[in-house]
N, CA and C atoms of all chains as a GROMACS GRO file, in nm:
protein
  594
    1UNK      N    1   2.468   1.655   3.096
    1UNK     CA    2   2.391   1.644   2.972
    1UNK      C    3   2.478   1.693   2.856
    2UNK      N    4   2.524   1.580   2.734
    2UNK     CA    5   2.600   1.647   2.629
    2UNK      C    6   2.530   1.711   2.540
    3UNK      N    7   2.596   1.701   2.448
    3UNK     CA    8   2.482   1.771   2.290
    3UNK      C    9   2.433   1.671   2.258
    4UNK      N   10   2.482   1.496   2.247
    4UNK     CA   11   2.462   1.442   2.184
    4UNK      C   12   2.296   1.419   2.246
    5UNK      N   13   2.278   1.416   2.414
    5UNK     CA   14   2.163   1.407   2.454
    5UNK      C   15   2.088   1.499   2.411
    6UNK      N   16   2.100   1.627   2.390
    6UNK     CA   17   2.027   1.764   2.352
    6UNK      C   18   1.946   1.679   2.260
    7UNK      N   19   2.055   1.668   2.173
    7UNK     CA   20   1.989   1.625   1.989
    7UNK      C   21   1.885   1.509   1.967
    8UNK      N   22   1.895   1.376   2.090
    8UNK     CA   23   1.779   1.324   2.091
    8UNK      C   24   1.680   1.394   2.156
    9UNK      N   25   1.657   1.452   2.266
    9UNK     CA   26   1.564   1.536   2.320
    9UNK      C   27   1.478   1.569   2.205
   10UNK      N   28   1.594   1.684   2.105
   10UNK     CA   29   1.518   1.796   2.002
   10UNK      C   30   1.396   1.705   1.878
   11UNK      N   31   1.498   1.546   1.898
   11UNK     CA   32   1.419   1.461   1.740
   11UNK      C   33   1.304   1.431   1.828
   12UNK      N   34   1.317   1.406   1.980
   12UNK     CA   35   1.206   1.330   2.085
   12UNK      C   36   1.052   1.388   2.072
   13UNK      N   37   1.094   1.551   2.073
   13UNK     CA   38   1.020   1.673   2.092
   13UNK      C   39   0.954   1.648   1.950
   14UNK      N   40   1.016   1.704   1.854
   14UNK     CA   41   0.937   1.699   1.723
   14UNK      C   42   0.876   1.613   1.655
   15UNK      N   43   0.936   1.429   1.723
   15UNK     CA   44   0.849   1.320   1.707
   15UNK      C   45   0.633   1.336   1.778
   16UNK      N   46   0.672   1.399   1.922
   16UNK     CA   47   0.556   1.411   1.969
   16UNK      C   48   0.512   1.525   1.906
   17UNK      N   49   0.519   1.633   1.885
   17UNK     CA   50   0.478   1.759   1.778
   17UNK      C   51   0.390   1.703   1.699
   18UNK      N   52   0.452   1.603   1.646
   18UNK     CA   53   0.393   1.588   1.485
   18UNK      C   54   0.293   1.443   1.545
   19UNK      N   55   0.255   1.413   1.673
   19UNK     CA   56   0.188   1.296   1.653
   19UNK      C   57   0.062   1.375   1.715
   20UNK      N   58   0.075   1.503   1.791
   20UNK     CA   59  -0.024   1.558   1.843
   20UNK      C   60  -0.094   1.614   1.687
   21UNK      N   61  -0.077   1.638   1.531
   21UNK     CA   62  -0.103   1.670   1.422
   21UNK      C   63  -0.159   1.576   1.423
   22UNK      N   64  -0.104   1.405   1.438
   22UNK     CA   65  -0.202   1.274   1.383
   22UNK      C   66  -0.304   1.242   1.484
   23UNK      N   67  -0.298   1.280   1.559
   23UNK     CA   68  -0.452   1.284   1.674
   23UNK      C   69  -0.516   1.394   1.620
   24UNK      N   70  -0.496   1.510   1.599
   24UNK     CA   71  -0.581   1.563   1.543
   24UNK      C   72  -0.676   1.605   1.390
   25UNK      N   73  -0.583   1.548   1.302
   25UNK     CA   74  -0.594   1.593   1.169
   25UNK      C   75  -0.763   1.571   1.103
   26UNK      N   76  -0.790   1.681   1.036
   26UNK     CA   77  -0.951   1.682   1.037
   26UNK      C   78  -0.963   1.576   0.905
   27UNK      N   79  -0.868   1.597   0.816
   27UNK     CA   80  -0.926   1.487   0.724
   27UNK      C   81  -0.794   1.348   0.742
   28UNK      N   82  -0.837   1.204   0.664
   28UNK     CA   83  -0.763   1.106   0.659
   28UNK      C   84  -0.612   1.190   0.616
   29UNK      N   85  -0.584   1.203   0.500
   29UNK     CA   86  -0.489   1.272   0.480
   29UNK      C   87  -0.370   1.314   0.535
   30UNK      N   88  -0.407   1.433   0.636
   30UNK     CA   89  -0.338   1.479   0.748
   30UNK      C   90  -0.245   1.400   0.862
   31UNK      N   91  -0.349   1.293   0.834
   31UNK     CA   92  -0.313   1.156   0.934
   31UNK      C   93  -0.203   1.068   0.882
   32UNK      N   94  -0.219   1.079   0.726
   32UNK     CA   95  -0.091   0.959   0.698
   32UNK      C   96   0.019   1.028   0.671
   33UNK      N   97   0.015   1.182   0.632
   33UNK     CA   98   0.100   1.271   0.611
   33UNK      C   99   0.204   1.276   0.797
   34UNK      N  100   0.155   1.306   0.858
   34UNK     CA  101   0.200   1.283   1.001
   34UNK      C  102   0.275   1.153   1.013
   35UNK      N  103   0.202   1.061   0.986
   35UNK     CA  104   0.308   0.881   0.981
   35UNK      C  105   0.439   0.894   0.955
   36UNK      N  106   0.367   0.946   0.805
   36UNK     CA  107   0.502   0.964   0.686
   36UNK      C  108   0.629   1.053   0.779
   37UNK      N  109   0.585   1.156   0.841
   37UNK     CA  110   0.650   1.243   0.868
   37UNK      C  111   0.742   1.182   0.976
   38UNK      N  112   0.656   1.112   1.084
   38UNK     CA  113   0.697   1.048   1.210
   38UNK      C  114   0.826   0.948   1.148
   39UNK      N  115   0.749   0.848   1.066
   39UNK     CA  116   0.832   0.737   1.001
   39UNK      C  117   1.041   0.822   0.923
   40UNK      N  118   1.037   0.918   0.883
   40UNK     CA  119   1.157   0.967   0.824
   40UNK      C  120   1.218   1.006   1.012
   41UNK      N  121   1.182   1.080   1.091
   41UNK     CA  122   1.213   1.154   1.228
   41UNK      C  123   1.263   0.979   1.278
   42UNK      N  124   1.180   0.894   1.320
   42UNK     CA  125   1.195   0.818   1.340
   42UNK      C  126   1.334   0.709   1.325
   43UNK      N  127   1.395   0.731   1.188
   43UNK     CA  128   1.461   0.673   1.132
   43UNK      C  129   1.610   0.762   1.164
   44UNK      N  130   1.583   0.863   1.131
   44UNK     CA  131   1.708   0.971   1.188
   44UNK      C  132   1.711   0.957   1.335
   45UNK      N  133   1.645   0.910   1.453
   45UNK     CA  134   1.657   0.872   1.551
   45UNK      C  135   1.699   0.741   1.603
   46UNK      N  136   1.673   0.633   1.544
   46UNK     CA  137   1.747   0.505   1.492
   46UNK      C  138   1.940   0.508   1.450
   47UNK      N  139   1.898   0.637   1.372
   47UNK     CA  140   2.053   0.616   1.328
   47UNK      C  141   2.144   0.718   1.456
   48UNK      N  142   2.039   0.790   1.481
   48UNK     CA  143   2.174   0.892   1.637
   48UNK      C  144   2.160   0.731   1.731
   49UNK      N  145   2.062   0.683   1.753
   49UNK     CA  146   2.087   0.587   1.866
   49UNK      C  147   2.153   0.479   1.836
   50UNK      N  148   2.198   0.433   1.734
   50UNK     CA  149   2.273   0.364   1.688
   50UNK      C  150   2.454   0.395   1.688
   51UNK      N  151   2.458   0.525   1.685
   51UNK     CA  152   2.609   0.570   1.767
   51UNK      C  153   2.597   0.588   1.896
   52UNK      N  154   2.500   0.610   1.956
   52UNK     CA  155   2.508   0.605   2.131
   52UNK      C  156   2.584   0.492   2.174
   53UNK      N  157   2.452   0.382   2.158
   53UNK     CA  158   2.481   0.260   2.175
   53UNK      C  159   2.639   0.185   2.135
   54UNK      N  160   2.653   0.234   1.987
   54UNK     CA  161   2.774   0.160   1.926
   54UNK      C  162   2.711  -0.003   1.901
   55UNK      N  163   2.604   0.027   1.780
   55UNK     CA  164   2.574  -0.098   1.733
   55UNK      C  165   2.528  -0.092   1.601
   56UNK      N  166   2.613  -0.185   1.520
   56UNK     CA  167   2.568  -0.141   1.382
   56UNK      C  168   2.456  -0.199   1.325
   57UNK      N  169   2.351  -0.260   1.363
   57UNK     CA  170   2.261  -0.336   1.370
   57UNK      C  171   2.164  -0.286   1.336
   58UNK      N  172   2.142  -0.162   1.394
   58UNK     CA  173   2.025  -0.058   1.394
   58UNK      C  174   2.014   0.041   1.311
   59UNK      N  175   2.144   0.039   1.221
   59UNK     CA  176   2.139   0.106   1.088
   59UNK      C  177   2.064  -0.027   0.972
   60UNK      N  178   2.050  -0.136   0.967
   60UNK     CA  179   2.005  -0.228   0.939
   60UNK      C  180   1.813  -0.215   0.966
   61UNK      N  181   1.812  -0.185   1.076
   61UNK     CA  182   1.664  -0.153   1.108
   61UNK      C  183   1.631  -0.074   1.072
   62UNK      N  184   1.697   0.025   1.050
   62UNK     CA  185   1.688   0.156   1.012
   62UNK      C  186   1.611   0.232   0.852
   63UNK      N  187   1.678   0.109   0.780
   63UNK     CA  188   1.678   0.101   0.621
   63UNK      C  189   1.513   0.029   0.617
   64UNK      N  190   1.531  -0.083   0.635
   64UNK     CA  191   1.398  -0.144   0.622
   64UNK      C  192   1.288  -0.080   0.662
   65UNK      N  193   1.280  -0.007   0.761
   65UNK     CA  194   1.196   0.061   0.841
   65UNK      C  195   1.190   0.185   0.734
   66UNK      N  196   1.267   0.253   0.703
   66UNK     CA  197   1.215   0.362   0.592
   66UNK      C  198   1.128   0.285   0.479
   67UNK      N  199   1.234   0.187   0.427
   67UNK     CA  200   1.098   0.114   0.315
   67UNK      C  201   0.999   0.082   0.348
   68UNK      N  202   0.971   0.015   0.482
   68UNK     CA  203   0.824  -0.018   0.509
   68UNK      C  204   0.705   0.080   0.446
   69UNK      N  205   0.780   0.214   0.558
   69UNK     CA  206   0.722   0.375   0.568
   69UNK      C  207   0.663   0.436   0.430
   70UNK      N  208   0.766   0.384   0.332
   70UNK     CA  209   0.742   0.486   0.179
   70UNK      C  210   0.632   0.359   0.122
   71UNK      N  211   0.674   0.274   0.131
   71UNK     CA  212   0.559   0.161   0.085
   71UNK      C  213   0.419   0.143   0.147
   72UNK      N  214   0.396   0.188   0.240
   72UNK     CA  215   0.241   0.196   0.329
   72UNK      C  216   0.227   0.340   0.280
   73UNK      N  217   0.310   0.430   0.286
   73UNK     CA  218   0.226   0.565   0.238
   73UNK      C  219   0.155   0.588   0.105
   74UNK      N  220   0.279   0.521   0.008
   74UNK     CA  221   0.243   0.478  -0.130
   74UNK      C  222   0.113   0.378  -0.116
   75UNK      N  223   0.081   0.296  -0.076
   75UNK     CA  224  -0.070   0.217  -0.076
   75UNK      C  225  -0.170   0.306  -0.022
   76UNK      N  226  -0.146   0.377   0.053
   76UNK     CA  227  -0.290   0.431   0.167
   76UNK      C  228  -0.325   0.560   0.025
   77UNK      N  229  -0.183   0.630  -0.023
   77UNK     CA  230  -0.248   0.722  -0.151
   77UNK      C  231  -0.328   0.644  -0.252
   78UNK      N  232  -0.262   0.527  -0.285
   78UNK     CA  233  -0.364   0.481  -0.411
   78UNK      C  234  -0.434   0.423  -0.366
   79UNK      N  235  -0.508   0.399  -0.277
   79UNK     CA  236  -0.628   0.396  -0.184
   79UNK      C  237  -0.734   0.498  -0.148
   80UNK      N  238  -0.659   0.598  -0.155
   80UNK     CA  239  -0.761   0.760  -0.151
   80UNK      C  240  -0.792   0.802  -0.307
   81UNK      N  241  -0.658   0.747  -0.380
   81UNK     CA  242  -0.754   0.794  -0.532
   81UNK      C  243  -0.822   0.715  -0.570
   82UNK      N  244  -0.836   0.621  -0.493
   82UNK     CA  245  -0.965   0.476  -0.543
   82UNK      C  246  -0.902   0.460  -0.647
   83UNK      N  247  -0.811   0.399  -0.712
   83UNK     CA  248  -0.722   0.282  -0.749
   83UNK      C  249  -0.729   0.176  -0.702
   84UNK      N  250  -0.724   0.151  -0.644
   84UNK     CA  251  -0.682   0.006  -0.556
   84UNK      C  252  -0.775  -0.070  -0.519
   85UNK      N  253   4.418   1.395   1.378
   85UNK     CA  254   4.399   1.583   1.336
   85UNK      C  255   4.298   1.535   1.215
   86UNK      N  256   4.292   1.455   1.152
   86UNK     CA  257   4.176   1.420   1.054
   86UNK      C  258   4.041   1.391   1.118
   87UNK      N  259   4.062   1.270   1.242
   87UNK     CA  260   3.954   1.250   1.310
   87UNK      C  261   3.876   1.354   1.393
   88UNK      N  262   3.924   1.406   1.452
   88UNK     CA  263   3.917   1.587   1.513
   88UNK      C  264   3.800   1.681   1.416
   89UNK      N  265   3.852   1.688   1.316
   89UNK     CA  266   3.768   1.743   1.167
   89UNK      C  267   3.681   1.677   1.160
   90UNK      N  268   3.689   1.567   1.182
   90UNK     CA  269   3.542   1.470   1.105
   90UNK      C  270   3.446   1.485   1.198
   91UNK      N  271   3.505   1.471   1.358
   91UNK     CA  272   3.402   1.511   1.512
   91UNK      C  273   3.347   1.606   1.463
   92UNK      N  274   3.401   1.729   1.483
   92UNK     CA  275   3.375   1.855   1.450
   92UNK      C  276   3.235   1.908   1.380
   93UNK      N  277   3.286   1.833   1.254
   93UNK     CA  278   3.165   1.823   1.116
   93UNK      C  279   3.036   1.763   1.114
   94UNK      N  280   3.062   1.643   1.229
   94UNK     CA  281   2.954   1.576   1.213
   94UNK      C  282   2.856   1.632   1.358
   95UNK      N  283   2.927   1.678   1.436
   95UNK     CA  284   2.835   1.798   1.545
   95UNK      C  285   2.768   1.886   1.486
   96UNK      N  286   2.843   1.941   1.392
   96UNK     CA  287   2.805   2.017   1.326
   96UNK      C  288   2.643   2.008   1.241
   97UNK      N  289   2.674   1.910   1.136
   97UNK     CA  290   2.550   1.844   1.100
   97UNK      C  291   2.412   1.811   1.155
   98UNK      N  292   2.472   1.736   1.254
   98UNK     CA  293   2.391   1.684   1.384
   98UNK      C  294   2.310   1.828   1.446
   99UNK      N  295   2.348   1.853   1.465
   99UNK     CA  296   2.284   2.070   1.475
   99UNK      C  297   2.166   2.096   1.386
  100UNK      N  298   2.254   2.092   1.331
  100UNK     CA  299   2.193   2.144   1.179
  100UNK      C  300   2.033   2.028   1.173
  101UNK      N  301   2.028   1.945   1.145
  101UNK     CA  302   1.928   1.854   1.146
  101UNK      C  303   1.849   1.861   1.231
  102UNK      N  304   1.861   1.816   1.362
  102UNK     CA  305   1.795   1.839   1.457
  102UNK      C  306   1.719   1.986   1.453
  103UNK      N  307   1.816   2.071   1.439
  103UNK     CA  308   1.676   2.173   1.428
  103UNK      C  309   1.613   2.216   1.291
  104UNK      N  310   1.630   2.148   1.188
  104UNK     CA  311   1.542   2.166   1.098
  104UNK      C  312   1.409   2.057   1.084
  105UNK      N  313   1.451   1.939   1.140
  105UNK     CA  314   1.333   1.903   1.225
  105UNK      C  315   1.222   1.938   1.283
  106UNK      N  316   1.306   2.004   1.397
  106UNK     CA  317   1.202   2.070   1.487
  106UNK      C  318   1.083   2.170   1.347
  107UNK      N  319   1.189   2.231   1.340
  107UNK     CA  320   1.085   2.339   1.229
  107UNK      C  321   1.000   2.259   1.153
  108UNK      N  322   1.035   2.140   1.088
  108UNK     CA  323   0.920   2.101   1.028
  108UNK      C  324   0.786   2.061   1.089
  109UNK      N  325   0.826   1.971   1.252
  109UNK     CA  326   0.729   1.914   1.309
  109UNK      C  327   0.624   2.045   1.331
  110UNK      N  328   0.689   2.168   1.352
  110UNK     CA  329   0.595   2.329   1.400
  110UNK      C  330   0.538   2.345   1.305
  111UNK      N  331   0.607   2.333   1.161
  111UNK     CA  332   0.503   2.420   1.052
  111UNK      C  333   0.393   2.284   1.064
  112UNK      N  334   0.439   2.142   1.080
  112UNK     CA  335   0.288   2.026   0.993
  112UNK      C  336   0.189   2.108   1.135
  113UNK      N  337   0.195   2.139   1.270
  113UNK     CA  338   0.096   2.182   1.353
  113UNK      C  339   0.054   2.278   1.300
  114UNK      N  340   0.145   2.407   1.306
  114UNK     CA  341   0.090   2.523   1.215
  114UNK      C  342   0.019   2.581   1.091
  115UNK      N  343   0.045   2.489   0.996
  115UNK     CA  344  -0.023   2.545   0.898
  115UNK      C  345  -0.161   2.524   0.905
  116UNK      N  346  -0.207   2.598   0.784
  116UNK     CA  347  -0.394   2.559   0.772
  116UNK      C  348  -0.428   2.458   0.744
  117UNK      N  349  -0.406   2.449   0.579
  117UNK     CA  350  -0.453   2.273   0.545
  117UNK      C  351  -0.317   2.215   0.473
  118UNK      N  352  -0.418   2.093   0.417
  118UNK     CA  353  -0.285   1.996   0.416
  118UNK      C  354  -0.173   1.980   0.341
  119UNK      N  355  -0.202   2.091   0.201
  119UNK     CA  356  -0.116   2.107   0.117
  119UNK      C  357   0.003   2.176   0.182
  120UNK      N  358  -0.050   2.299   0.230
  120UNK     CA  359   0.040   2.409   0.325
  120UNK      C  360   0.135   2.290   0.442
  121UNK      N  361   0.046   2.181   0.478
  121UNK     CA  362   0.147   2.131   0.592
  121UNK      C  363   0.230   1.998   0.482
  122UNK      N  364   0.201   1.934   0.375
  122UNK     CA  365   0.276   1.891   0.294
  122UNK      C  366   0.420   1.920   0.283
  123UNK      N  367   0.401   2.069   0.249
  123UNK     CA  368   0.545   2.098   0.185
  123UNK      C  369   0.646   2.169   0.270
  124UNK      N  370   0.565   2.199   0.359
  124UNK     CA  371   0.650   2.230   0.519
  124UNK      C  372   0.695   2.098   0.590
  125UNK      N  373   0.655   1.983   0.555
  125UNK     CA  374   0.648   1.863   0.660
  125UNK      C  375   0.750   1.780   0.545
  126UNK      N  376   0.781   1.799   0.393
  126UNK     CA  377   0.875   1.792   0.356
  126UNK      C  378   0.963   1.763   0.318
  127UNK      N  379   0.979   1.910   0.266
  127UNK     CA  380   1.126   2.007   0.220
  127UNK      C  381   1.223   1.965   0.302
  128UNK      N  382   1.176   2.045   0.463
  128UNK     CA  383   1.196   2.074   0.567
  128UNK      C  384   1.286   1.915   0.613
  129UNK      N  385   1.192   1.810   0.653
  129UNK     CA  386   1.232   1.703   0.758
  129UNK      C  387   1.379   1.632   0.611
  130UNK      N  388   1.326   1.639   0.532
  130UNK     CA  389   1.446   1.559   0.370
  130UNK      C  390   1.541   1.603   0.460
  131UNK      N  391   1.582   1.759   0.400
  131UNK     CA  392   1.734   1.794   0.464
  131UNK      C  393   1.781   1.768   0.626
  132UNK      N  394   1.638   1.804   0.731
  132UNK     CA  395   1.667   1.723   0.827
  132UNK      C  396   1.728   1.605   0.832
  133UNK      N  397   1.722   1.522   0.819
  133UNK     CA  398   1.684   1.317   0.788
  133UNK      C  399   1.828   1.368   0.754
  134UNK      N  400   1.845   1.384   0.637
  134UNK     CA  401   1.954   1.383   0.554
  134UNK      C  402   2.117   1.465   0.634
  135UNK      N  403   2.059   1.534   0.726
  135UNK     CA  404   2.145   1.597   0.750
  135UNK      C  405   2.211   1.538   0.896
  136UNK      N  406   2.164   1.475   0.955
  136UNK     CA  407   2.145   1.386   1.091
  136UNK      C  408   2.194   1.267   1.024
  137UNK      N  409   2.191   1.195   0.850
  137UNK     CA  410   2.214   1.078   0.878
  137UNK      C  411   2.379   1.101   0.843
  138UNK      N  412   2.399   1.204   0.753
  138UNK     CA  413   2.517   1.194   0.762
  138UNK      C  414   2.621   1.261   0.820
  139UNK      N  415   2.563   1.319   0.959
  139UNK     CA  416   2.645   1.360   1.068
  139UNK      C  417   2.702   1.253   1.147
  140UNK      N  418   2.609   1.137   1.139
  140UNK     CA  419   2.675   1.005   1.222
  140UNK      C  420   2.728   0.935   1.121
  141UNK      N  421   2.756   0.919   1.012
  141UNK     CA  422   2.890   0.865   0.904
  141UNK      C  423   2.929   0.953   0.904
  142UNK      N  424   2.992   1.054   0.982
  142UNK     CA  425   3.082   1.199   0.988
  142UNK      C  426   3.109   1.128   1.104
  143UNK      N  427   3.060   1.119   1.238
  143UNK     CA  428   3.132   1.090   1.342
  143UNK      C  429   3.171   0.952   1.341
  144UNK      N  430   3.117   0.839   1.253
  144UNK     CA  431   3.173   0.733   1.273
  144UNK      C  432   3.178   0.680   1.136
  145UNK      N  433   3.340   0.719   1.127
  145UNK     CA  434   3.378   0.706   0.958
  145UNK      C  435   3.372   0.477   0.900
  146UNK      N  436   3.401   0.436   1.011
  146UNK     CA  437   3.350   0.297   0.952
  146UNK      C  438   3.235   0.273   0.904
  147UNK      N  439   3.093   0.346   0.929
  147UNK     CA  440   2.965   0.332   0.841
  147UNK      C  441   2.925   0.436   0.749
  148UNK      N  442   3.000   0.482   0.703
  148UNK     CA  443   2.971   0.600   0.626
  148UNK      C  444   2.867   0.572   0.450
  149UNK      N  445   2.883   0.445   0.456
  149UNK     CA  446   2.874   0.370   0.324
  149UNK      C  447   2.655   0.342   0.325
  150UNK      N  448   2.668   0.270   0.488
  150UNK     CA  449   2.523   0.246   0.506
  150UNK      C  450   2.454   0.381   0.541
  151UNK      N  451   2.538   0.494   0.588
  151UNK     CA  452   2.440   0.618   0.632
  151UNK      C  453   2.432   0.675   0.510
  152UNK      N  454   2.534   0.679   0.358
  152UNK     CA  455   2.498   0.770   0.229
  152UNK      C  456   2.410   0.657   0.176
  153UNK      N  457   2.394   0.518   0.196
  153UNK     CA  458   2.307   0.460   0.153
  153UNK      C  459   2.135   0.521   0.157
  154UNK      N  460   2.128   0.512   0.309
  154UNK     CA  461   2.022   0.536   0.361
  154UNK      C  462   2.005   0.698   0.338
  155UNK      N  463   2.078   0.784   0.305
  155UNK     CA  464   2.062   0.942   0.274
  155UNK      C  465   2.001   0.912   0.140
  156UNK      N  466   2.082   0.869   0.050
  156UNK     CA  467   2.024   0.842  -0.059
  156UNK      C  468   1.863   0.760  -0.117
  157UNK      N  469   1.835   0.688  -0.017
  157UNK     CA  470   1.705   0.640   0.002
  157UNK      C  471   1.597   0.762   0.046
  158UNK      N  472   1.665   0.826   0.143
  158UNK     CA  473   1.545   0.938   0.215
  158UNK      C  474   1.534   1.044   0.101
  159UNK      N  475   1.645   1.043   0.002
  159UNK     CA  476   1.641   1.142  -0.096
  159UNK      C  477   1.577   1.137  -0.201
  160UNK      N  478   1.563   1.046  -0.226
  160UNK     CA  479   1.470   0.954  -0.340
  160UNK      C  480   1.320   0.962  -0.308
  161UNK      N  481   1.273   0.858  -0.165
  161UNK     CA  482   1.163   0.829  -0.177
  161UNK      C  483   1.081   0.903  -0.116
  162UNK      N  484   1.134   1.053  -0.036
  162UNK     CA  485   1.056   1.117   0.049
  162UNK      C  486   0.972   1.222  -0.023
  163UNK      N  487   0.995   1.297  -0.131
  163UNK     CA  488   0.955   1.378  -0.213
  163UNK      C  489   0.838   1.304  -0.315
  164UNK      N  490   0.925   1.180  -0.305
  164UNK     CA  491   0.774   1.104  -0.439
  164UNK      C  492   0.682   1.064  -0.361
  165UNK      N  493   0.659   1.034  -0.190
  165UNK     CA  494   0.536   0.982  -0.132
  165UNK      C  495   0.451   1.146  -0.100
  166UNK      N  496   0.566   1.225  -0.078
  166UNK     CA  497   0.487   1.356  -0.061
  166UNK      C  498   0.391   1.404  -0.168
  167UNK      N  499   0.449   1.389  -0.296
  167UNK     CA  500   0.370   1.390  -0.453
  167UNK      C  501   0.210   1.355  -0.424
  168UNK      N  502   0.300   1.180  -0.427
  168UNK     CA  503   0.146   1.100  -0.445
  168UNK      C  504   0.062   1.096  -0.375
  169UNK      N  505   0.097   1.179  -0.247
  169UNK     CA  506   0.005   1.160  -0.144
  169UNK      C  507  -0.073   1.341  -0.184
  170UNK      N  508  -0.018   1.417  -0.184
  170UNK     CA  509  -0.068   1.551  -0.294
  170UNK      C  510  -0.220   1.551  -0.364
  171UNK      N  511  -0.120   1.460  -0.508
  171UNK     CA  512  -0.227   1.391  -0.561
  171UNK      C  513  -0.343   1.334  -0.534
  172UNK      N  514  -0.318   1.233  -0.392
  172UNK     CA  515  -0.415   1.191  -0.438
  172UNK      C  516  -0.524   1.252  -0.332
  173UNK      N  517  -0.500   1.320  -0.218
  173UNK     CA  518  -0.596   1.442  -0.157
  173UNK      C  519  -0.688   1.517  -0.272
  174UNK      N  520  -0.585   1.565  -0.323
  174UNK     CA  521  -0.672   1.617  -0.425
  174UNK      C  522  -0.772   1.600  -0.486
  175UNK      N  523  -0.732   1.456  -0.537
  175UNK     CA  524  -0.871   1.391  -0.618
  175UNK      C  525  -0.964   1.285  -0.534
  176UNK      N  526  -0.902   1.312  -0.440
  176UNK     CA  527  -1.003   1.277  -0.380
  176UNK      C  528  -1.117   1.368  -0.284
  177UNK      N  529  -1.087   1.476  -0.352
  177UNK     CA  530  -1.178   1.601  -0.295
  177UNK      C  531  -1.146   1.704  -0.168
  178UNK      N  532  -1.010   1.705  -0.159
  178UNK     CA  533  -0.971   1.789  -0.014
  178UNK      C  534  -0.951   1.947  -0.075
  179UNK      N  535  -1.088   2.025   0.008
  179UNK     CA  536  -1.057   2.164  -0.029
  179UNK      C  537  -0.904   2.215  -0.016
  180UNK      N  538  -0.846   2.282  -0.142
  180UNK     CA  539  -0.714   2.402  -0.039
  180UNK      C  540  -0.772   2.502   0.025
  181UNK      N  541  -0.727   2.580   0.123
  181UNK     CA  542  -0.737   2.635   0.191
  181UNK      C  543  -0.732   2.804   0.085
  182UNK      N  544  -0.806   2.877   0.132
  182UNK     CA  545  -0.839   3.005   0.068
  182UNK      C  546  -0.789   3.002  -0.127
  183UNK      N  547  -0.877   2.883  -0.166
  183UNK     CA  548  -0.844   2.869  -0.296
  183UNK      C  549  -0.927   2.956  -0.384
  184UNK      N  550  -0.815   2.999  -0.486
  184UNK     CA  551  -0.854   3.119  -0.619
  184UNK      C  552  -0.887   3.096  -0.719
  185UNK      N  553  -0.803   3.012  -0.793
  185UNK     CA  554  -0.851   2.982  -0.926
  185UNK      C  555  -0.753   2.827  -0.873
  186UNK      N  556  -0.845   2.728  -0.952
  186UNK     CA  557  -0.776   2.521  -0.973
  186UNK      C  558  -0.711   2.539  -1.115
  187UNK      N  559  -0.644   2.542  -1.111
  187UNK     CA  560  -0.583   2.504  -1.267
  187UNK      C  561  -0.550   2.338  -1.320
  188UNK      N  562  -0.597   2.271  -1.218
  188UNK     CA  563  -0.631   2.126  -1.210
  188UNK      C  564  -0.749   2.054  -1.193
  189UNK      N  565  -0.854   2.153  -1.227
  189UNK     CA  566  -0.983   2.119  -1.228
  189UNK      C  567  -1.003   2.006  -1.323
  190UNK      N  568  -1.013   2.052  -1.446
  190UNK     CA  569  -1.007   1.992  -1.532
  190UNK      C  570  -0.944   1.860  -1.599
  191UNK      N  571  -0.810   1.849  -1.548
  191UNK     CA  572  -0.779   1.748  -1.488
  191UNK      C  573  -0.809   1.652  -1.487
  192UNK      N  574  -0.874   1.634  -1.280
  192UNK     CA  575  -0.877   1.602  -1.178
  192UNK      C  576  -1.084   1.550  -1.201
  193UNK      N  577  -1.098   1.578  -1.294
  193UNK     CA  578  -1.248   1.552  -1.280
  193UNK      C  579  -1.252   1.384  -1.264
  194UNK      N  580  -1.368   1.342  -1.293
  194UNK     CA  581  -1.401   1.188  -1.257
  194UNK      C  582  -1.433   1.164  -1.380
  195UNK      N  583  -1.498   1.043  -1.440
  195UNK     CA  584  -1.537   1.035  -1.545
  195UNK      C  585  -1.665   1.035  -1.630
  196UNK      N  586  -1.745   1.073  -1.515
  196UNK     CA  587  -1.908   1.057  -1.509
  196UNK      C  588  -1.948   1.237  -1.534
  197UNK      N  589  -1.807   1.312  -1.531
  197UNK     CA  590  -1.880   1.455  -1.490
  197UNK      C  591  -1.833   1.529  -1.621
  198UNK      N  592  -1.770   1.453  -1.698
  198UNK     CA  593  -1.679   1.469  -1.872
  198UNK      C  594  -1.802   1.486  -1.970
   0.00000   0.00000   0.00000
């Protein structure tokens, strides 16, 4: 087992951390805050597995996939301030 | 002996991130409410993200261009969804947790209560 495995382990761990927060969160809020949170972890995990592998492809997925993330969080807020 | 340095640095990083991670995913469980897990969930994961993306354009100096890209994206847009999402809890009625005085009451009212 190298470090490099450690280091996905550690993002693996704190991905599930924070999804046991989005199963639980008492208000909506809590819940998209967790996404948000998952969605950035997520992306830093994309980019370590993207040097595992040795594929530059998935830095490509990588990018889009953050914009998706900031763009659904941005709607679901102006959705809670009843804007939208 | 350059490439050596750059390994080095970007282990380094890679460290570094990964466990500021972790810390964030503990405080969003830990805290009380959601403001408290807001700014723990983050401060915290930015420099994470940020610090992980450019440990791998540290270890692999041919993409260094798309990982400060993408640093620069997480740097930008992660703090302004944290904002608006702040915001809009707020007005949309989420108690803080052992709150003293709102200095955004006033504000934050609706328009029926003016």
């Amino acid at each position: 087992m190298t470090l490099i495995d450690v280091i996905v382990v550690l993002i693996g761990v704190s991905l599930f951390t924070a999804f046991i927060r989005f199963l639980k969160g008492p208000t909506a809020s809590d819940r998209v805050m967790a996404l948000d949170f998952m969605t950035v972890v997520a992306v830093a995990l994309m980019v370590v597995l993207s040097y595992i592998f040795d594929r530059a492809i998935y830095l490509d997925v990588a990018m889009i996939y953050a914009l998706i993330g900031f763009v659904g969080t941005v709607v679901v807020a102006r959705y809670f301030e009843g804007g939208l | 002996m350059l490439g050596t340095v750059f390994t080095y640095i970007g282990y380094v990083l890679l460290v570094i991130g990964c466990f500021f991670m972790f810390v964030s995913a503990v405080g969003i469980v830990r805290m009380p409410d959601i403001y408290n897990r807001l700014q723990a969930g983050t401060k915290a994961s930015t420099l994470g993200a940020m610090c992980t993306i450019m440990g791998v354009g540290f270890l692999h100096p041919d993409w260094w261009i798309k990982c400060f890209l993408l640093t620069l994206f997480i740097l930008m847009t992660n703090p302004l969804s944290s904002s608006v999402l702040a915001r809009a809890s707020l007005k949309s009625g989420v108690e803080p947790y052992k709150l003293v005085i709102d200095e955004c009451e006033e504000y934050y009212k609706t328009e029926e209560e003016k």
